[in-house]
C-alpha positions in Angstrom: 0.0 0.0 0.0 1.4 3.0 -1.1 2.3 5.7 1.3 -0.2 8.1 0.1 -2.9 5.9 0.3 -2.1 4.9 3.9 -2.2 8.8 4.8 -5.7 8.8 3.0 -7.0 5.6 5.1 -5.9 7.4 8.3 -8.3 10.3 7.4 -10.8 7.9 7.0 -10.4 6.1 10.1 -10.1 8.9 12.0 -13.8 10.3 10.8 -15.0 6.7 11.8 -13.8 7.2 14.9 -15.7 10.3 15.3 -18.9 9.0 13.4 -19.4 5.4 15.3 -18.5 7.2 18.8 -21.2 9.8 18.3 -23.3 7.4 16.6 -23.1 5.2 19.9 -23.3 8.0 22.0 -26.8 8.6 20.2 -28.7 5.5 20.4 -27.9 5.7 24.4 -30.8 8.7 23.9 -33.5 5.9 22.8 -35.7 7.0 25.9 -38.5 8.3 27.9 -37.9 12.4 27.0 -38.1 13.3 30.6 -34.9 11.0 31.1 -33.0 12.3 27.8 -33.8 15.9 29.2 -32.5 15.4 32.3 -29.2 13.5 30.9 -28.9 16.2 28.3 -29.5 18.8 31.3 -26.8 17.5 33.8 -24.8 16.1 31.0 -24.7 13.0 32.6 -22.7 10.4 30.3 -25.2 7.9 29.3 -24.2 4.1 30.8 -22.0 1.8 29.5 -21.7 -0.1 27.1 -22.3 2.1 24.1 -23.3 -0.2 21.1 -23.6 1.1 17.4 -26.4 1.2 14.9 -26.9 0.9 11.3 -24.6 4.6 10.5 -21.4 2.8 11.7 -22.4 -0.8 10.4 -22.5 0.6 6.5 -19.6 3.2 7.2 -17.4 0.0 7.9 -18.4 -1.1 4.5 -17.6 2.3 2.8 -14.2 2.1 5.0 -13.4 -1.5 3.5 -14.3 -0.7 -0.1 -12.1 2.3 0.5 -9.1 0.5 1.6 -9.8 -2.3 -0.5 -9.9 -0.4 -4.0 -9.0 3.3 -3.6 -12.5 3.6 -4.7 -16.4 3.5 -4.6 -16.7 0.1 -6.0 -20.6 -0.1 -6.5 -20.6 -3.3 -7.1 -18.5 -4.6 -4.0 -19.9 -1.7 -1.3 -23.6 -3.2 -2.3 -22.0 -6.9 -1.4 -20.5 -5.5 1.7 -23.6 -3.9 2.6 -25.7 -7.0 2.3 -23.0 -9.3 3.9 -22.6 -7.0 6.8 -26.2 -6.1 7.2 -26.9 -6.8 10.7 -31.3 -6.9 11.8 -30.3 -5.3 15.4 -28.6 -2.2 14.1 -32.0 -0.4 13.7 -31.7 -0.3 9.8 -35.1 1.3 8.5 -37.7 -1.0 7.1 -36.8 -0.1 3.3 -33.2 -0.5 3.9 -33.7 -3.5 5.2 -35.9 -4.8 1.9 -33.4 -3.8 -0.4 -30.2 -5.3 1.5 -31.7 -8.8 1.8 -32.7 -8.4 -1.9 -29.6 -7.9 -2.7 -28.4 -11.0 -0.5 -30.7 -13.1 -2.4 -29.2 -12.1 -5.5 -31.2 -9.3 -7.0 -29.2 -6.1 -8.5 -29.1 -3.5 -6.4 -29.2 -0.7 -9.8 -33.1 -2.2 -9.6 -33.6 -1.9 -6.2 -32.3 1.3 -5.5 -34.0 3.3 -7.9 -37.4 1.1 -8.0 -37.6 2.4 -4.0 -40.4 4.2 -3.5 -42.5 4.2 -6.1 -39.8 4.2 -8.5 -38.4 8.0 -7.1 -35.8 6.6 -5.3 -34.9 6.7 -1.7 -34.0 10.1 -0.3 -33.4 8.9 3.4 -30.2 10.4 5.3 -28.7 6.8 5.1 -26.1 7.8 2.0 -25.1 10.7 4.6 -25.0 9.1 7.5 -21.8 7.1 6.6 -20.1 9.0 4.1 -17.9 11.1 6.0 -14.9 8.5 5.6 -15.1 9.1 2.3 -14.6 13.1 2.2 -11.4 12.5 4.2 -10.3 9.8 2.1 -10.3 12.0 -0.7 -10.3 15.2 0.5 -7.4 16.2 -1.2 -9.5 16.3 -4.4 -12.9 18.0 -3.9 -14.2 16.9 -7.4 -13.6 13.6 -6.6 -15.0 13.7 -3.5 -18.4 14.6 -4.8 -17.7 12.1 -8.1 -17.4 9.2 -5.4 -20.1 10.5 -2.9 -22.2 10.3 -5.4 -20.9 6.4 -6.3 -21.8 5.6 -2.5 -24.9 6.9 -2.2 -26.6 5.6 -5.7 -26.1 1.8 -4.5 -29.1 2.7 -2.0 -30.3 6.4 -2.7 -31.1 7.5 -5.8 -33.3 10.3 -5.1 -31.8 13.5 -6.0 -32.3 14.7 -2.3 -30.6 11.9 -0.7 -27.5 12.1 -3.4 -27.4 16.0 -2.3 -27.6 15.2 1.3 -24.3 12.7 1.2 -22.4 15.0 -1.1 -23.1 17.8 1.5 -21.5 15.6 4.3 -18.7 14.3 2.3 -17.5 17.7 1.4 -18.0 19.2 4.6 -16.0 16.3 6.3 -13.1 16.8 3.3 -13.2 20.3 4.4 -12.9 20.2 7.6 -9.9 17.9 6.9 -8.3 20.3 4.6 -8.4 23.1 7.4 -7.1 20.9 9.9 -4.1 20.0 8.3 -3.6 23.4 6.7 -3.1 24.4 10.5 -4.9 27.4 10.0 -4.8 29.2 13.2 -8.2 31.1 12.8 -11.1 28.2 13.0 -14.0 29.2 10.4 -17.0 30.5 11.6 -20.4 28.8 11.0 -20.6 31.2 7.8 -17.6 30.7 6.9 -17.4 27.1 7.0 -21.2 26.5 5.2 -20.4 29.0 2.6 -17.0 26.5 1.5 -19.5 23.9 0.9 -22.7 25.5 -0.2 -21.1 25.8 -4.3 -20.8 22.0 -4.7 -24.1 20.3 -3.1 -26.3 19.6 -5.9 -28.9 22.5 -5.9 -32.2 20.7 -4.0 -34.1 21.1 -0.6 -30.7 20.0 0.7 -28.7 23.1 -0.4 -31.7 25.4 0.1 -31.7 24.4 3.8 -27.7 24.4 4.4 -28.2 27.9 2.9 -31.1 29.1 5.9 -28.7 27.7 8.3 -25.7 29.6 7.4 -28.2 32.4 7.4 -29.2 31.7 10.8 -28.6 34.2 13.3 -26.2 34.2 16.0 -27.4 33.2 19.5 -30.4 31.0 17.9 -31.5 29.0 20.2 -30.8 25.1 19.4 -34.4 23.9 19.4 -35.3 27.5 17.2 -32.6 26.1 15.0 -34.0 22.4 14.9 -37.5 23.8 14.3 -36.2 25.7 11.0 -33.9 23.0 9.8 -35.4 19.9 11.0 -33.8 17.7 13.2 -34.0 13.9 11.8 -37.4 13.4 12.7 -38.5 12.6 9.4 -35.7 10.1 8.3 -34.9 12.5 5.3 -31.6 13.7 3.7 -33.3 16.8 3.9 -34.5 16.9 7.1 -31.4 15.7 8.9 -28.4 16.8 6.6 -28.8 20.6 7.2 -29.1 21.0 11.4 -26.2 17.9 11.2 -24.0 20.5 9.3 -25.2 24.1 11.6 -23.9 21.7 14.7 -21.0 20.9 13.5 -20.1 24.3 12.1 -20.5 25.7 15.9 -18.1 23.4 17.2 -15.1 22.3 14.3 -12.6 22.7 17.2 -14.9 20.6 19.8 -15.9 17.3 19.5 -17.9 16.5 23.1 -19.8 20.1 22.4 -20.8 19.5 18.8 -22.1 16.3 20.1 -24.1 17.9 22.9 -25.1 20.3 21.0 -26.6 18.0 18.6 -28.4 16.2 21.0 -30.0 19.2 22.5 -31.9 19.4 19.0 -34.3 17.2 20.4 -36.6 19.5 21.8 -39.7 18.8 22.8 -40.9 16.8 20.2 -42.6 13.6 20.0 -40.2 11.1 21.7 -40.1 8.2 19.5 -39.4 9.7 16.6 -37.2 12.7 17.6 -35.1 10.3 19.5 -35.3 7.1 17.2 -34.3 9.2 13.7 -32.2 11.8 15.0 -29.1 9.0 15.7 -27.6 9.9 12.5 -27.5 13.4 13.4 -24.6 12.5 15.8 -22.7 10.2 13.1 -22.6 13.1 10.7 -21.5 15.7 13.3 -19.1 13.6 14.8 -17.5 12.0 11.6 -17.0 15.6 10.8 -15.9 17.3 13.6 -13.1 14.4 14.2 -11.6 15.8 11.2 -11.2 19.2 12.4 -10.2 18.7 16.2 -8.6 15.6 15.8 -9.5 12.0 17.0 -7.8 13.2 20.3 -10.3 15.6 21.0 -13.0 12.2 21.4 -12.7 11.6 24.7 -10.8 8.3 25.8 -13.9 7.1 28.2 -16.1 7.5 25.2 -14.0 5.5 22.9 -13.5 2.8 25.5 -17.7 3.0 25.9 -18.1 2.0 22.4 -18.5 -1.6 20.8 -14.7 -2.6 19.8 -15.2 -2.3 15.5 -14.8 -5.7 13.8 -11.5 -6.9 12.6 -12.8 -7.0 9.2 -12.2 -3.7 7.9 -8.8 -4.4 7.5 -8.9 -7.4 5.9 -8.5 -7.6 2.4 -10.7 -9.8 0.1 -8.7 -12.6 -0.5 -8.0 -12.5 3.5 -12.6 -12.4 4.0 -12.5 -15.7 2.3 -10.0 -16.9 5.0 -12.4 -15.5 7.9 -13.9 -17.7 10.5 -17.2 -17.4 11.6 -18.5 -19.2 14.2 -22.6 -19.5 14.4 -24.4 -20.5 17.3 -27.5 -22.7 17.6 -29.5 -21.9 20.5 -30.2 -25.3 22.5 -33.5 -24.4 24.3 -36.1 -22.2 25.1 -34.5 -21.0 28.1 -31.6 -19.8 26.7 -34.1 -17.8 23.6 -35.9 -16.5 26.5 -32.2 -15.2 27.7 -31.3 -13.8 24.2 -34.5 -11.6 24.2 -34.2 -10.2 28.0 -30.7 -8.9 26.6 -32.1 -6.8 23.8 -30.2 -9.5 21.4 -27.1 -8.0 23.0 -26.1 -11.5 24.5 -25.3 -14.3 22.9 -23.5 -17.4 23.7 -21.1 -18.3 25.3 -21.9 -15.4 27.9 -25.0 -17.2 28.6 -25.0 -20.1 31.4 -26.1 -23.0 28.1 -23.5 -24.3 26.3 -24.0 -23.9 22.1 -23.4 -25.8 19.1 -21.5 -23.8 17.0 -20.2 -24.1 13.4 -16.4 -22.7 12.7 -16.4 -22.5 8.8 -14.1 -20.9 6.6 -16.0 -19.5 3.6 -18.3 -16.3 5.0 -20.8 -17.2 2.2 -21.5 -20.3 3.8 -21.9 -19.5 7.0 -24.4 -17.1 6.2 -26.2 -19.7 4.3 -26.0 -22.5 7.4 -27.4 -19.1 9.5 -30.2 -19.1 7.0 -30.9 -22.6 7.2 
């Protein structure tokens, strides 16, 4: 590997860092909105451990694919995403059609622009995990858009949604560029949403990235949330834009674009404001990483995250080698056990003892899982 491209894959893993810590730190806000207040209030750290959804499970992908080819490979990031796809991550319900369509063989060109009625999805999913990828190439901004794009057609191919990730992939190649141009001055929110404003795709996206560098100083977050959005409706466009005001506040301070983030909650309808606003944190942190480093993520934080899989820096021919073990639950009581954990528990940790298959080929053990 060439030493360019390892400097490239360092960017990329340090926005993962950001993105899968903030993304974890999210889903801990999955809760009663008196309880998220008060945490947010107090800024109580939420309890270990902190487990990671769906935004970090398909940013591994884009990381692999990445570090595998140098490149969006459609072709192989669409495998990856099916191989990888994981039912306890909290992947939305048409995600979660089109990736075990793709398992089962179907062509994900089909899929994703047959979505919805044949408009394509414009969800904040191609956003949520692109931020590797504008550190990976941020040294070229048109190619950082060129390959944004790539990423984001494999599932997204409304316009919207494709704005959306370019939008985060730019502003996460930006903020890498300023960082290691060691500019003294950090950019202002203006400033910093005026860099990316001329290449997002002109859309609801841009329109909104526009009214939130026009925002006023001293707006209140929730005032902010309630002009942008904040998530709620699981939209590129409803997601993308507050993401990008947050993390334009704080480019020099990881914990308080997080918090910040979070505090976009409001007082709006719990289950959704706290279920769809998770990649809110993955964009912010994937960018802000960039900017302030991946020392500025606290180490108790990135000890409270799920360890990321081996995997990622395996290469193809190495994937083939990998061993997966799958375990065969012996009995109801040990189901019962499974469930009580949220599906975070699985043997051995539990008192029964499983059968378990070591195999060698991953394409066979995810068809023994099936069977």
């Amino acid at each position: 590997m060439s030493n360019s491209n390892n400097i490239r894959l360092n960017r990329a893993f340090n926005s993962l860092q950001g993105l899968s810590v903030g993304d974890a730190f999210g889903e801990k806000f999955f809760l009663h909105p008196d309880v998220a207040e008060n945490i947010i209030a107090s800024r109580a750290i939420p309890a270990l451990p902190w487990y990671y959804t769906d935004d970090t499970q398909m940013s591994l992908s884009i990381y692999w694919v990445l570090r595998e080819y140098g490149e969006i490979n459609q072709d192989e990031l669409a495998k990856s995403f099916a191989r990888r796809y994981d039912e306890e991550r909290g992947y939305g319900a048409g995600m979660q059609r089109l990736l075990l369509s793709i398992r089962d063989g179907e062509k994900w060109q089909y899929l994703s622009s047959s979505s919805f009625a044949g408009q394509g999805s414009y969800g904040n999913g191609g956003a949520m995990r692109v931020a590797p990828l504008g550190a990976f190439f941020a040294d070229d901004m048109d190619l950082v858009v060129k390959q944004a794009v790539k990423s984001a057609e494999v599932t997204h191919a409304h316009s919207e949604g494709i704005a959306g990730t370019v939008a985060v992939a730019v502003a996460a190649a930006f903020a890498c560029n300023l960082k290691e141009s060691n500019k003294l001055n950090k950019p202002n929110k203006t400033e910093f949403l005026d860099l990316i404003l001329p290449y997002i795709p002109e859309s609801e996206v841009a329109s909104k990235v526009r009214r939130a560098r026009d925002l006023q100083d001293g707006i209140s977050v929730n005032s902010a949330a309630a002009i942008l959005g904040n998530g709620t409706k699981v939209s590129a466009q409803d997601t993308v834009p507050f993401a990008l005001w947050c993390a334009a506040q704080n480019l020099d301070n990881y914990q308080e674009a997080l918090w910040l983030t979070v505090s976009g909650l409001g007082d709006r309808d719990t289950t959704c404001a706290i279920r769809f606003s998770v990649a809110l944190w993955a964009i912010a942190g994937g960018i802000v990483s960039l900017y302030a480093g991946v020392e500025s993520i606290p180490n108790t934080w990135l000890q409270a995250r799920e360890v990321l899989p081996k995997w990622i820096n395996l290469n193809k021919q190495e994937l083939k080698r990998e061993t997966v073990t799958l375990y065969r639950p012996v009995g109801e009581k040990e189901l019962v056990l499974i469930k009580e954990s949220g599906c975070k528990q699985f043997p051995p940790r539990l008192p029964e003892q499983p059968i378990f298959y070591p195999v060698l080929n991953q394409e066979y053990a995810i068809e023994i899982a099936r069977d």
